[in-house]
C-alpha positions in Angstrom: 0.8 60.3 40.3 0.4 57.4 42.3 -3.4 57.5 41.7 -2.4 56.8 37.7 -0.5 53.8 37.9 -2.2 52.2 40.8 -5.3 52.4 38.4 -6.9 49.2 36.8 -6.9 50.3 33.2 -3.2 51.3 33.6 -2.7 47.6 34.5 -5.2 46.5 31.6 -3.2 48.9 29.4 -0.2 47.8 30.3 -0.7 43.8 30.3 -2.6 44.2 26.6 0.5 46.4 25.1 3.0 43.4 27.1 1.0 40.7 25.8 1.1 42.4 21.9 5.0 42.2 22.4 5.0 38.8 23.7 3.0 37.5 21.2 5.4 39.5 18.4 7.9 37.8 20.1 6.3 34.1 20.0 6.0 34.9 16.3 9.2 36.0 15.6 10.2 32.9 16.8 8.1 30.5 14.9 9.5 32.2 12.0 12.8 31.8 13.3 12.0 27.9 14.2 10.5 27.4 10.6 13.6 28.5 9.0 16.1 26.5 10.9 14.0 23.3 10.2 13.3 22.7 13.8 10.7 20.1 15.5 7.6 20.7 14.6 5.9 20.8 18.2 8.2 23.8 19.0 6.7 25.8 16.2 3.7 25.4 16.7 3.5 26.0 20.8 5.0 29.4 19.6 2.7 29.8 16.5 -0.4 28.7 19.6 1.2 31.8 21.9 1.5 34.2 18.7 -2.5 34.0 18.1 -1.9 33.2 14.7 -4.8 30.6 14.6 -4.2 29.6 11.0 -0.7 28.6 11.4 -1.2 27.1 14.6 -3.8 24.9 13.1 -1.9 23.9 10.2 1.1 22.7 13.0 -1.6 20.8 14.8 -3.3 19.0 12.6 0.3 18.3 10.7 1.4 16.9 14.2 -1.9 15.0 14.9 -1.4 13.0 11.5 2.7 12.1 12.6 1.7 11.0 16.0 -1.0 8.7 14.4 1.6 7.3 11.9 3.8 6.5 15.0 1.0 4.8 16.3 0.5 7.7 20.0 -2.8 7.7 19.7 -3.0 9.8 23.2 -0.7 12.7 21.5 -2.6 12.7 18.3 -6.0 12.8 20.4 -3.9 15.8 22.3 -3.1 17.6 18.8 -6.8 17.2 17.6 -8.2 18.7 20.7 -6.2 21.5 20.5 -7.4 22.0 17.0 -10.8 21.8 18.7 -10.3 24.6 21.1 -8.9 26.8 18.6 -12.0 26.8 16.2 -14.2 29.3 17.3 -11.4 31.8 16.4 -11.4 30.4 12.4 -14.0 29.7 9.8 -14.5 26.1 10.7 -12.6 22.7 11.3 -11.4 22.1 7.6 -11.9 18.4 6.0 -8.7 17.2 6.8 -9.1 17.3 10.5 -12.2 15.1 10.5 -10.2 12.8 8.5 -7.7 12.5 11.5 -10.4 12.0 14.0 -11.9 9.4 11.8 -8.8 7.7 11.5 -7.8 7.9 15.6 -11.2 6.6 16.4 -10.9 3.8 13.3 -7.2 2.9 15.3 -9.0 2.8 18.4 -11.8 0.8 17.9 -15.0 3.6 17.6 -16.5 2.7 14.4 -19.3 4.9 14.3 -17.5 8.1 15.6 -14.7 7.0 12.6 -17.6 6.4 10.1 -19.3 9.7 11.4 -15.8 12.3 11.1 -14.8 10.3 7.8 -18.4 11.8 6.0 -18.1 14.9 7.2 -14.8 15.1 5.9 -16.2 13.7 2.4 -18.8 16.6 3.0 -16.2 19.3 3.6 -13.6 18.4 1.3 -15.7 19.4 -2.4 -12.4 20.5 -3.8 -10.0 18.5 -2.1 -9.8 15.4 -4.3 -6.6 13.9 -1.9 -8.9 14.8 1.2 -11.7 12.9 -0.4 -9.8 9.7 -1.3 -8.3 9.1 2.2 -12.0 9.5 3.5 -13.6 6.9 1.4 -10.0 4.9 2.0 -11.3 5.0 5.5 -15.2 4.1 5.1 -13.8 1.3 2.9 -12.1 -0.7 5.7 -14.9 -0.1 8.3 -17.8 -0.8 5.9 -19.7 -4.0 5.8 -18.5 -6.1 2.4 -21.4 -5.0 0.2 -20.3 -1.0 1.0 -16.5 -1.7 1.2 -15.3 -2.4 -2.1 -17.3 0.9 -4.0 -15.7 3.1 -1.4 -12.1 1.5 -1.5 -12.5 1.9 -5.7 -14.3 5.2 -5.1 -10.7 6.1 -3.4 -8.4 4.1 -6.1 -10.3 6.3 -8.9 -9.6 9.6 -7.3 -5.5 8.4 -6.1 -5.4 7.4 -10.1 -6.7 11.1 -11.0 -4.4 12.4 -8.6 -1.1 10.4 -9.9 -0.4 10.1 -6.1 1.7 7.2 -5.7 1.1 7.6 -1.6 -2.3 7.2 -2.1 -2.5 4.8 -4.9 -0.4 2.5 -3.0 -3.3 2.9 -0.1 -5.7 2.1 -2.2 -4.3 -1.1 -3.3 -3.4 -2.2 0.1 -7.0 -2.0 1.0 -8.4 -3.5 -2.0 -5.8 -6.5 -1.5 -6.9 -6.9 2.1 -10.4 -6.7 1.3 -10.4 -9.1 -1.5 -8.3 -11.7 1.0 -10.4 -11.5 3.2 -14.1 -11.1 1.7 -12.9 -13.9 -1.1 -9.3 -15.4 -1.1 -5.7 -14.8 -0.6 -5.5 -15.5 -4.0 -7.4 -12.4 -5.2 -5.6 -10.0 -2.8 -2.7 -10.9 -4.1 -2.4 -9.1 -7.4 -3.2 -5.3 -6.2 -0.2 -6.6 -3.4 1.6 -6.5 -6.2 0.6 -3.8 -7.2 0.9 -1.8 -4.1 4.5 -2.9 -4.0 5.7 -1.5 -7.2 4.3 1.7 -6.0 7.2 1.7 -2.9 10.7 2.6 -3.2 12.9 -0.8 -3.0 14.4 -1.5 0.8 11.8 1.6 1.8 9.6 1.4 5.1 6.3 1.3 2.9 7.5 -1.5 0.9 8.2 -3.3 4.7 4.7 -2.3 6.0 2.9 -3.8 2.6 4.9 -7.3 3.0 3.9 -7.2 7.0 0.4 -7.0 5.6 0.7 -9.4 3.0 2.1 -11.5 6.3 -0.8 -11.1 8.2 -3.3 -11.9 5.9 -1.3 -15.5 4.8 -1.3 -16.2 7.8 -5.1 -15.8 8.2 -5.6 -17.9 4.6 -3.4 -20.6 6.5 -0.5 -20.2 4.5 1.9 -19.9 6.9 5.3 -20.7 4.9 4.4 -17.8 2.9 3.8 -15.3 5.7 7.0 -15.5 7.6 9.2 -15.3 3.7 7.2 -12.0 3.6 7.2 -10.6 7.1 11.2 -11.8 7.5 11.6 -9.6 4.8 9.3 -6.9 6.2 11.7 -7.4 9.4 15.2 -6.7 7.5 13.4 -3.4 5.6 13.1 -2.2 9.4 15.8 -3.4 10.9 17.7 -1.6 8.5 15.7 1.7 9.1 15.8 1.3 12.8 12.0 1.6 12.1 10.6 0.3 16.4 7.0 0.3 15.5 7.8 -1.8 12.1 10.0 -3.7 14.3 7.1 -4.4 17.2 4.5 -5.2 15.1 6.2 -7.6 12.6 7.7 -9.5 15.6 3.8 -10.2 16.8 3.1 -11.3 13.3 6.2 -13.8 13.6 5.3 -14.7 16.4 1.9 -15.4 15.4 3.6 -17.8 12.4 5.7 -19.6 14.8 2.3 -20.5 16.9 0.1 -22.1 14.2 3.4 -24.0 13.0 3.2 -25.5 16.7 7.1 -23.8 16.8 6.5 -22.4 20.1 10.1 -21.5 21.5 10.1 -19.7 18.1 7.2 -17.4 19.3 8.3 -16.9 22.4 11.5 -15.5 21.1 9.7 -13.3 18.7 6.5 -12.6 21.1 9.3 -11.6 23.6 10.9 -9.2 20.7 8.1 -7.3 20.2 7.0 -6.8 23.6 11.0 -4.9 24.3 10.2 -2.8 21.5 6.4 -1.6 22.4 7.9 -0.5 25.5 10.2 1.2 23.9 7.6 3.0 21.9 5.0 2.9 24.3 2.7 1.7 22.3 0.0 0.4 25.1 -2.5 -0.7 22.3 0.1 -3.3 20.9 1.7 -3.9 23.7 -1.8 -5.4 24.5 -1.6 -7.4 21.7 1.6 -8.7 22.5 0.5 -9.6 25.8 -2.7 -11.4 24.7 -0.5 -13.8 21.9 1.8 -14.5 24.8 -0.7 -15.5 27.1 -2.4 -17.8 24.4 1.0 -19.5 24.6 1.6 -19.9 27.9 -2.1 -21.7 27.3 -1.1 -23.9 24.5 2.1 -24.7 26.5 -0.3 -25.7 29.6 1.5 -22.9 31.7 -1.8 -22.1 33.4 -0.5 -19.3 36.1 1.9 -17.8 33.3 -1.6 -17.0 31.3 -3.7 -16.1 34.3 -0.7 -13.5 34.9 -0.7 -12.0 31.1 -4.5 -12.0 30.7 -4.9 -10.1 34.4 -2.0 -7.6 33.5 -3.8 -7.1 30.0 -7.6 -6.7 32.0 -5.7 -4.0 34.0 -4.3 -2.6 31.4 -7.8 -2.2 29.5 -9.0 -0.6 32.6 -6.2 2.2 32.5 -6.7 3.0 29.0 -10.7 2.6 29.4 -10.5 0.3 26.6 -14.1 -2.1 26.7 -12.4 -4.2 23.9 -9.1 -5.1 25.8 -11.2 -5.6 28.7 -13.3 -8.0 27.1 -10.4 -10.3 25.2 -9.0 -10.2 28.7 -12.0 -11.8 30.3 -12.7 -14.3 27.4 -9.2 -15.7 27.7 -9.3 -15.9 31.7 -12.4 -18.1 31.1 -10.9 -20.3 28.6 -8.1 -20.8 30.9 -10.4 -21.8 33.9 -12.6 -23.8 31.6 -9.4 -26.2 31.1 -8.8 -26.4 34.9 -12.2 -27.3 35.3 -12.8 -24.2 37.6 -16.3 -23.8 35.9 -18.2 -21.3 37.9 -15.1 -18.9 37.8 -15.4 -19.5 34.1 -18.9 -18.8 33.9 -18.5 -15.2 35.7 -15.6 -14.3 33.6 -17.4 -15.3 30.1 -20.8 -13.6 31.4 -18.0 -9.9 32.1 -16.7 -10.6 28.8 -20.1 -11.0 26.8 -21.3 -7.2 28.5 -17.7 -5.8 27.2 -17.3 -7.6 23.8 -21.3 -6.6 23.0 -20.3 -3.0 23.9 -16.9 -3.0 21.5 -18.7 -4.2 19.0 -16.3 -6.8 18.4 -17.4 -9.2 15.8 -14.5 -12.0 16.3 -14.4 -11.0 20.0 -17.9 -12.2 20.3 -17.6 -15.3 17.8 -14.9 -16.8 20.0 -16.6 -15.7 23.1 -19.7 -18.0 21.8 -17.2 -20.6 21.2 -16.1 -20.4 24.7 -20.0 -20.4 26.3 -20.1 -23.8 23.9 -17.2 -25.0 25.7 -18.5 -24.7 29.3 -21.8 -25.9 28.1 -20.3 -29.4 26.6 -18.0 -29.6 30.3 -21.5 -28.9 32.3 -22.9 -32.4 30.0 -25.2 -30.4 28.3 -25.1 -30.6 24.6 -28.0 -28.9 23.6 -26.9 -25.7 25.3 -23.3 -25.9 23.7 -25.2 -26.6 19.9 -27.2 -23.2 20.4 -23.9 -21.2 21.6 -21.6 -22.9 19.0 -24.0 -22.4 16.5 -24.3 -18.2 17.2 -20.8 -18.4 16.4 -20.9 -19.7 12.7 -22.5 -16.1 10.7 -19.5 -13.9 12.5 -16.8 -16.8 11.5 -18.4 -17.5 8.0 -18.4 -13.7 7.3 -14.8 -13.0 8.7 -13.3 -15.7 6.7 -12.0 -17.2 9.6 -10.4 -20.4 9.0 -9.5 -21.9 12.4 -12.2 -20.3 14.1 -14.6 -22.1 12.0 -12.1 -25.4 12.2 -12.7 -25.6 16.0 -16.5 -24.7 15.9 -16.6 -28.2 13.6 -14.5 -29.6 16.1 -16.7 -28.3 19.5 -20.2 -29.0 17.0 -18.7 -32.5 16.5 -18.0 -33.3 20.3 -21.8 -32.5 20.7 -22.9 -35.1 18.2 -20.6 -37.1 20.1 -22.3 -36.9 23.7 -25.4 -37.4 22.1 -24.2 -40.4 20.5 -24.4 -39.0 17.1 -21.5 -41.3 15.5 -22.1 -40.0 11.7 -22.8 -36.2 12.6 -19.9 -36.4 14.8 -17.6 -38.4 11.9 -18.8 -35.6 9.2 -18.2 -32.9 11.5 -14.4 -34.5 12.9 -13.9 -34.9 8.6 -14.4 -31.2 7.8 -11.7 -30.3 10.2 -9.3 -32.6 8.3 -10.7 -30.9 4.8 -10.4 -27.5 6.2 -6.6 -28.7 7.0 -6.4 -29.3 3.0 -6.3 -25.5 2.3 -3.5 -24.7 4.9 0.4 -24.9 4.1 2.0 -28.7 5.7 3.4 -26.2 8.4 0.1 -25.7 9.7 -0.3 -27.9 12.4 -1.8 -26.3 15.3 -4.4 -28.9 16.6 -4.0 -31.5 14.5 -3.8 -34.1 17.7 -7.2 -33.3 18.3 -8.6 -34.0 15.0 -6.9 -37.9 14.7 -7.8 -38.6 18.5 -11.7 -37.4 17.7 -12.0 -39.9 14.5 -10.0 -42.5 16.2 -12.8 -42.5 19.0 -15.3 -42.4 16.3 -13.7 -45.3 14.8 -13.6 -47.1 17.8 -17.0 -46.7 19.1 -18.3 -48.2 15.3 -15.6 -51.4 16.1 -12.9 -50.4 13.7 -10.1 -51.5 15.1 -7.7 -50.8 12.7 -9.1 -47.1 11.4 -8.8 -46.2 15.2 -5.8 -47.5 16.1 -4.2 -45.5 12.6 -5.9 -42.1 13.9 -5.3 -42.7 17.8 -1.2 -43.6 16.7 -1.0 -40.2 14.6 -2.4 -38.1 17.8 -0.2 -39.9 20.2 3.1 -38.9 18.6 1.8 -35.5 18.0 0.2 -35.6 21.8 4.2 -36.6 22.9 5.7 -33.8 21.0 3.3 -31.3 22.5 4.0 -32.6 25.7 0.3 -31.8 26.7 0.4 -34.4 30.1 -3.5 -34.2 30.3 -4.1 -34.7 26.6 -1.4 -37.1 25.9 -2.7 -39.0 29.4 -6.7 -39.2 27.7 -4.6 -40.3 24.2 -2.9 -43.8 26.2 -6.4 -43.8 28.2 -8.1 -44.3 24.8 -5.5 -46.7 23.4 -5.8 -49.1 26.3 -9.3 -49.3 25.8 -8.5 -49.8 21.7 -6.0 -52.8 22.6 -8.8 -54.1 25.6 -11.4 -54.0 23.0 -8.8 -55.9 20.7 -8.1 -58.9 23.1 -4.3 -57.1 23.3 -4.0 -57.3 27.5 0.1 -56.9 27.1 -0.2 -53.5 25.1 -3.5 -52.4 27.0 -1.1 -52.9 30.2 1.8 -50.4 28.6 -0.8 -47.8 27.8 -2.7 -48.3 31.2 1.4 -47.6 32.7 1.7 -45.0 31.0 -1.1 -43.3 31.1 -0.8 -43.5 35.3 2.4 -42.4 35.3 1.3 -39.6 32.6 -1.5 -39.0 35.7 0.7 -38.6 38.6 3.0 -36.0 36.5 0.1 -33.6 35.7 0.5 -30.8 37.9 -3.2 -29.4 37.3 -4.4 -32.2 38.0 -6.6 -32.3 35.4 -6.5 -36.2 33.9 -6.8 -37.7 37.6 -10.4 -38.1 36.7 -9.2 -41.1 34.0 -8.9 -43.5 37.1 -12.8 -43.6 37.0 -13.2 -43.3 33.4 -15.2 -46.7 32.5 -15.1 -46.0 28.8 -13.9 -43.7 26.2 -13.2 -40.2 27.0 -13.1 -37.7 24.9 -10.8 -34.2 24.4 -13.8 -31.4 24.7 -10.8 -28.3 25.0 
């Protein structure tokens, strides 16, 4: 007797009959689960014990698509996985999974792996018209502009066969954010519209179109037209309690707030959003967050405050192994130390964020890198290096619409004509920032000082007294507002050279005051250098 239980199939027999009621068990309570309504993720870790692969699957991929519309990218990279490890006990992964994984790797920045799972699911899905429609949805927004728009339409056709207002309003999203951006706000704006009167009124879609609409004003410059849309994107999800909504339209305010030069404003809202991505712990955003606050403590001359945010941010990319965040970090961390002068730190930071930006693929993480490289090259006195880096930037600004990018490359392009002693490139070039400020809303005012004190010098240097003292006026107010000591020390530098030049020794002698005291109260240090400054001296950053 002994001899038969002790014995190793007994045990095998016993464990395979014990794991058969177990599993009945595990299946008898997914059923159970699936009647009472209960959370998902508990049926389908029951459905996972039962062995009932196709249920299982159909919990996991249905999971994997919620945590990607909550914006947990890790538990929707969990969910798919675990649909991988379950395949080689079904026919196949179906369509709809390499749709997810197209959109996970589209969310986190792997293009070709997106592109790559969004046409196999175009392959898999021949009957699955809704299947089909997200996928070219998807290769829409990551194709280049000639491919986009046939895919995005390809998508609107088969969401107007369907009668699926979900998908239809998708469709129209995209097309509107591809038209704003490939031609004009303008153009966008009618399938907008459209995609609005296919939400629910107060309804969380209807929030997330006008927070897109939001965004893409504010990239056309029209920045009074943003924040009516995304403070009443803010009040859709207030009302629903909605925390992503709530963290990403706060970035976008924020964002508003900046280019309108309203910067406790975008503080308060920069500081809104970053509460509620912890709450959600949304690291991707939260990097965002971090980034737009550290571009403020920039503009705001808070030097160590940006250091701080871009560091945190570089160590953040690290921990989620994220090249793109990395690289951003490093850009910024350079620009920063290009301002203090601390040039060879500036140098070694670009050169890390060239290597991570090139492997992102980041198109505008490149562009502004470039603009950066030109910036160094015009502090190091060498203009032809900063021409060829300035102009590698234009093609990736030109193609990405990008209005102030392009606004300071004429600004950097016209500092080079400038050291070379250039006066009408550099007066053309200075011009075209004021035309480009022509297409932006009067609320756009974010480096507008820069652009009067560049033509006032130009003015200056051709002996027009009263041209440059109009221009070098206008940047001193705004210089004063900004209460940017360096800058606003260079601006009564300049002006006591105008009124020197002008015979005016009692008004050169103010400026001259002021500009020393302006000097002594700089805590960077940066305008001590205006003691020595024979001549004019221009604003390069």
């Amino acid at each position: 007797d002994h001899y038969v239980f002790a014995h190793p199939l007994y045990h095998e027999l016993f464990y395979k009959q014990a794991g058969v009621r177990l599993s009945a068990l595990h299946e008898r309570a997914a059923r159970y689960f699936e009647a009472q309504a209960a959370d998902p993720e508990t049926i389908a870790r029951h459905w996972l014990a039962a062995g009932q692969l196709t249920q299982a699957l159909d919990y996991c991929l249905r999971l994997g698509e919620q945590a990607l519309r909550q914006g947990a990218f890790a538990a929707a990279a969990q969910w798919l996985h675990q649909v991988e490890a379950l395949d080689s006990g079904t026919a196949g992964k179906p369509a709809r999974f390499y749709r997810l994984l197209g959109e996970l790797n589209r969310f986190t920045d792997h293009q070709q792996k997106a592109q790559a799972a969004y046409r196999q699911c175009l392959h898999l899905a021949v009957a699955d018209r809704s299947e089909q429609a997200r996928a070219w949805l998807g290769l829409g927004v990551l194709a280049q502009q000639s491919e986009a728009l046939h895919c995005l339409q390809q998508g609107h056709t088969l969401a107007q066969q369907l009668q699926d207002s979900e998908l239809l309003r998708q469709a129209c999203l995209q097309l509107g954010i591809h038209l704003a951006e490939a031609r004009s706000y303008d153009e966008g704006q009618s399938w907008f519209n459209q995609a609005l009167d296919y939400c629910e009124p107060e309804s969380v879609a209807r929030a997330e179109v006008l927070e897109v609409m939001g965004y893409e004003a504010i990239k056309a410059g029209q920045t009074q037209m943003a924040e009516q849309h995304l403070l009443q994107a803010k009040g859709i999800f207030d009302c629903h309690q909605q925390l992503q909504g709530l963290a990403s339209v706060y970035n976008r305010l924020g964002a508003c707030c900046f280019y309108q030069q309203e910067l406790v404003r975008a503080r308060h809202y920069f500081s809104e959003s970053r509460k509620y991505c912890w709450q959600t712990g949304d690291q991707l955003r939260l990097a965002q967050v971090s980034h737009n606050l550290g571009l403020l403590a920039e503009a705001l001359r808070d030097y160590p405050e940006a250091e701080s945010l871009f560091r945190e941010n570089l160590e953040r990319g690290i921990r989620l192994s994220d090249v793109r965040i990395q690289g951003f970090a490093w850009n910024q961390l350079g620009s920063v130390w290009l301002k203090l002068r601390r040039l060879d730190a500036a140098r070694e930071a670009l050169e890390q964020a060239a290597g991570l930006l090139e492997l992102a693929t980041d198109q505008r993480g490149m562009a502004y890198l470039r603009l950066n490289l030109g910036l160094l090259a015009l502090l190091e006195g060498d203009p032809e290096l900063a021409q060829t880096q300035l102009e590698a930037a234009r093609p990736s600004l030109e193609a990405l619409r990008d209005i102030m990018g392009q606004d300071l490359l004429a600004m950097r392009l016209g500092h080079v004509a400038w050291l070379r002693g250039d006066l009408e490139a550099a007066a053309g070039l200075y011009g075209d920032c004021l035309t480009t400020r022509r297409v932006l809303d009067q609320k756009q005012q974010d480096g507008l000082e820069r652009v009067h004190h560049a033509l006032g010098l130009v003015a200056l240097a051709r002996a027009d007294q009263a041209t440059a003292e109009q221009q070098l006026k206008l940047a001193e107010v705004l210089f004063e507002q900004r209460r940017e000591i360096s800058h606003y020390a260079i601006s009564c530098h300049n002006l006591m050279r105008l009124y020197q030049q002008g015979g005016n020794l009692e008004q050169a002698l103010q400026y001259k005051q002021k500009r020393d005291v302006l000097i002594g109260i700089d805590r960077h240090g940066i305008s001590a250098e205006l003691i020595n400054a024979a001549g004019l001296v221009p604003i390069l950053d």
